[in-house]
C-alpha positions as CSV (number, residue, x, y, z in Angstrom):
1,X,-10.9,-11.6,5.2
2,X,-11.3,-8.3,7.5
3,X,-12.9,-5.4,6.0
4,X,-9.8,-2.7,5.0
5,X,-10.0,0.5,6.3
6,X,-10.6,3.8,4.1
7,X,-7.0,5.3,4.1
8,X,-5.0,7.9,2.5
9,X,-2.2,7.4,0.2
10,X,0.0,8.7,3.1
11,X,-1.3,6.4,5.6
12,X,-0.6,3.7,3.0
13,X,2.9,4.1,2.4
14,X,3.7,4.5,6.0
15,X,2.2,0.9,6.1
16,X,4.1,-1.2,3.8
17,X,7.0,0.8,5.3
18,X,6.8,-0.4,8.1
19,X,6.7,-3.9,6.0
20,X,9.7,-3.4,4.6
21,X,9.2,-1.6,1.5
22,X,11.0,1.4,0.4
23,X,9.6,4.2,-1.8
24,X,11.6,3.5,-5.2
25,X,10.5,6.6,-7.0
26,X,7.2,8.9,-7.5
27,X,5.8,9.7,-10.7
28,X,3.0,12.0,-10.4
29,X,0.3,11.4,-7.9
30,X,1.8,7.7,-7.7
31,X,4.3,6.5,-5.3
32,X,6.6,3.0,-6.7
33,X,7.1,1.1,-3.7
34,X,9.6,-2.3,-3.9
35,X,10.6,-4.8,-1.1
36,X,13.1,-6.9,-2.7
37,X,11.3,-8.7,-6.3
38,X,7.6,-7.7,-5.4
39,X,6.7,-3.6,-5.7
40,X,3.2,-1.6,-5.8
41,X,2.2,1.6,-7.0
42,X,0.5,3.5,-4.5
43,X,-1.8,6.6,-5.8
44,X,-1.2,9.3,-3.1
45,X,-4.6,10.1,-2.8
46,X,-6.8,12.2,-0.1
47,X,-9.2,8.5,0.1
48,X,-7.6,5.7,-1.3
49,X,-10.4,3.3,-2.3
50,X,-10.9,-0.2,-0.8
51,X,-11.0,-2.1,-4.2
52,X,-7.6,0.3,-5.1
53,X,-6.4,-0.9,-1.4
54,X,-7.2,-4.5,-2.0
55,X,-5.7,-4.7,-5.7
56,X,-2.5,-3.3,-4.1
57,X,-1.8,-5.4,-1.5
58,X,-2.5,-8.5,-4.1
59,X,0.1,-6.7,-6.3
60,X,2.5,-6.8,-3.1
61,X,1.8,-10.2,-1.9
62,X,0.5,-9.2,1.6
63,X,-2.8,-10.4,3.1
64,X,-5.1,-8.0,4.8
65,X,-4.8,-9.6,8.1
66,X,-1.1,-9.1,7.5
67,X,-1.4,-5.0,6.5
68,X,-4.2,-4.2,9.6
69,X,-1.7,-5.6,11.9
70,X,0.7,-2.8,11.2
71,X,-1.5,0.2,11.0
């Protein structure tokens, strides 16, 4: 597994949409995300932290080889 990057909450949701997911809704500091039955929550952050990072892309189904390739 490749070591994920230190991003910001910004950087993240560009990512998954360029995935395919669309920003559902934001409540708060936290951005709902959905690409068709799977969704994440993305904390819109300065520094989103790599365990944070990691959790979310479990939550989303999408491997971290899968998520570098885009950014």
């Amino acid at each position: 597994m490749p070591k994920l990057p230190h991003l910001s909450g910004a950087a993240v949701v560009k990512a998954l949409e360029k995935l395919g997911f669309v920003k559902v809704r934001q409540s708060g500091s936290h951005v709902i995300m959905r690409r068709g039955s799977k969704g994440c929550v993305v904390p819109m952050h300065g520094e989103v932290k790599v365990g944070t990072l990691a959790g979310l892309l479990r939550q989303a189904d999408i491997s971290p080889d899968e998520f570098i390739a885009v950014l």
